[in-house]
C-alpha positions in Angstrom: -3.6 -11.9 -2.2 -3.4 -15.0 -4.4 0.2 -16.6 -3.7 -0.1 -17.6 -7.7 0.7 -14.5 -9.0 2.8 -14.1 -11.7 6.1 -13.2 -10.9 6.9 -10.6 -13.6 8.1 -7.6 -11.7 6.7 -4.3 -10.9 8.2 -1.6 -13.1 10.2 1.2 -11.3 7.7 4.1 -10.8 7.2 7.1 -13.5 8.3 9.4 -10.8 8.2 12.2 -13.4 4.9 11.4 -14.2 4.3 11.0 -10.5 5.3 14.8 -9.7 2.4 15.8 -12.1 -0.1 14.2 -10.5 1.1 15.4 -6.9 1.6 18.7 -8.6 -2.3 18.5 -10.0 -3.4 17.4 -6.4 -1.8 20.3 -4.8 -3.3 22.8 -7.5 -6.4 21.6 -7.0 -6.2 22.2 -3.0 -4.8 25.4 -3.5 -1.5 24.5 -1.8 -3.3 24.6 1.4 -1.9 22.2 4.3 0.1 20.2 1.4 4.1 20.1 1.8 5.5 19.4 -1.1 7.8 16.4 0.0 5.2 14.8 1.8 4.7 11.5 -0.4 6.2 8.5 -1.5 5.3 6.7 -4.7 5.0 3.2 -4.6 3.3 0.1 -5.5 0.6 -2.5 -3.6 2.7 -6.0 -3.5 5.9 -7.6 -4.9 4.5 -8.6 -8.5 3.2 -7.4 -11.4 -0.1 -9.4 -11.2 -0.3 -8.4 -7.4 0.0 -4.9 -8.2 -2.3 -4.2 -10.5 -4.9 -6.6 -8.8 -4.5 -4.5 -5.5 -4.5 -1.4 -7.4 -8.1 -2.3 -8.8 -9.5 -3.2 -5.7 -8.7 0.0 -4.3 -10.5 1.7 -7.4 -13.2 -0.2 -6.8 -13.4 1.5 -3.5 -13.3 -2.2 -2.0 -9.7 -1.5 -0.5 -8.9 1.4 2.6 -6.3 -0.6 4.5 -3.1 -2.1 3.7 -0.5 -3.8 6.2 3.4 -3.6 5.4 6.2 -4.9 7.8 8.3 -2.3 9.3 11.8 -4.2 9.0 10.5 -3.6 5.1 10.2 0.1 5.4 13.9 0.0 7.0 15.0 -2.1 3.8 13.7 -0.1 1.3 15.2 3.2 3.5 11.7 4.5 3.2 9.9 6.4 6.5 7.0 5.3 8.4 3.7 6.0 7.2 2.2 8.8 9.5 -1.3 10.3 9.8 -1.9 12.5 7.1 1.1 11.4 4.8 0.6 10.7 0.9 1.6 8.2 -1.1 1.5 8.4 -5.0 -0.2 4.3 -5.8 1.2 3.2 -9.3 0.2 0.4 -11.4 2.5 -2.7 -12.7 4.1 -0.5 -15.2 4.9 2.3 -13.0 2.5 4.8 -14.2 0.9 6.4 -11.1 -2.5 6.1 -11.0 -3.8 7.4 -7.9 -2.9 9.6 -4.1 -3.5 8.2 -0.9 -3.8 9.6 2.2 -3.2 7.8 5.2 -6.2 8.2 7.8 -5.0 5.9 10.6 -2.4 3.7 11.6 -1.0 1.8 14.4 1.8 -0.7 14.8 1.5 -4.1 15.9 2.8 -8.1 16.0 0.7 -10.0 13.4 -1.7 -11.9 15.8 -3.2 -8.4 16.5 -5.0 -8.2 13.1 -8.8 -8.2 13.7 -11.9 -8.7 11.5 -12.7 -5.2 11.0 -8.8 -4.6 9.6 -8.9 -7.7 7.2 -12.5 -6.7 5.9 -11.3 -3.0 5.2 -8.2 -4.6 3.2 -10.8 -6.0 1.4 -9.0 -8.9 0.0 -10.0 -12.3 -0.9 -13.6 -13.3 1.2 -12.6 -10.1 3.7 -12.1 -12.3 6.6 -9.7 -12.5 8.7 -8.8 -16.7 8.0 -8.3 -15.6 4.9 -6.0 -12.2 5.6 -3.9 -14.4 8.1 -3.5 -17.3 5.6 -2.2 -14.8 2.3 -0.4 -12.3 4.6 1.6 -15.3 5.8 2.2 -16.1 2.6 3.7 -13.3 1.4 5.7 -11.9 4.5 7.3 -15.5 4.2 8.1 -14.8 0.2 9.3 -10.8 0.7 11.0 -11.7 3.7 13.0 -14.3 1.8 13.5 -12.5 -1.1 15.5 -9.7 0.9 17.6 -13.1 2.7 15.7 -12.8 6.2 12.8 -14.9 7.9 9.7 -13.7 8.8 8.4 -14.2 12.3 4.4 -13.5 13.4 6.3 -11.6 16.1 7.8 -8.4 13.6 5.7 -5.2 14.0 3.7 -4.4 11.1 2.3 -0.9 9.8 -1.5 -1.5 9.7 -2.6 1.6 7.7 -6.4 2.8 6.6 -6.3 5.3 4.1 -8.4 7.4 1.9 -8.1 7.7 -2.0 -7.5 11.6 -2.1 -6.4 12.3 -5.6 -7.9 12.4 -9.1 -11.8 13.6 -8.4 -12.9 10.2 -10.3 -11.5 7.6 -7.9 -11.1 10.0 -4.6 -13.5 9.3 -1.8 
């Protein structure tokens, strides 16, 4: 995550457009084992330029694990992540681009990060120096921006997922 991102916001999320895609997903799995409120549709990061750079290193198959504070979920009003859940990624402009479904997950303070979790993130040089150093960063920023400090010692959702949904970009 490069702290000098622009810091044009994220457009709200075509959640239209983001029902057609969930309704093409289901379709195509026959309905089977796929409630129909199970997703969220959302957006990697708090910027534009963040945003869409996640978004393309998930397509580049590069990115299967994200980490998001849990006081953030509680801000936002939004539920936990669970095993199995779906959530509708979109791209700076809101359009939605592709469906993830989340594979594993456990909470945890920030010092429990490990290698293998910042290399499946798959940002910057994969390590985890470099996870600590940018995920800092940005808790610290997002933190701020809804008026409350970031400690090392919040839980965090650390989340693997799979890209699920369209055939192209799933895994």
């Amino acid at each position: 995550m490069d702290s000098a991102q622009p810091a044009s916001p994220v457009a709200a999320p075509d959640v239209d457009a983001a029902r057609t895609m969930w309704q093409a997903y289901v379709e195509h799995r026959g309905g089977a084992g796929v409630d129909d409120a199970d997703y969220t549709v959302e957006h990697f990061g708090d910027t534009a330029g963040l945003a869409d750079e996640l978004l393309d290193i998930v397509l580049s198959g590069r990115k299967r694990a994200t980490a998001e504070l849990v006081s953030e979920f509680a801000h936002r009003g939004d539920p936990l992540p669970r095993i199995g859940s779906h959530w509708i990624a979109c791209d700076s402009t809101g359009a939605p681009r592709i469906i993830i479904r989340s594979t594993a997950l456990r909470i945890g303070p920030f010092g429990s990060a490990d290698a293998a979790f910042a290399f499946a993130e798959g940002e910057d040089d994969r390590t985890l120096e470099s996870w600590q150093r940018e995920h800092r960063r940005y808790w610290e920023r997002t933190s701020a921006a809804r008026g409350t400090e970031w400690s090392e010692s919040e839980d965090i959702v650390f989340e693997y997922f799979a890209v699920v949904w369209p055939p192209e970009h799933a895994d």
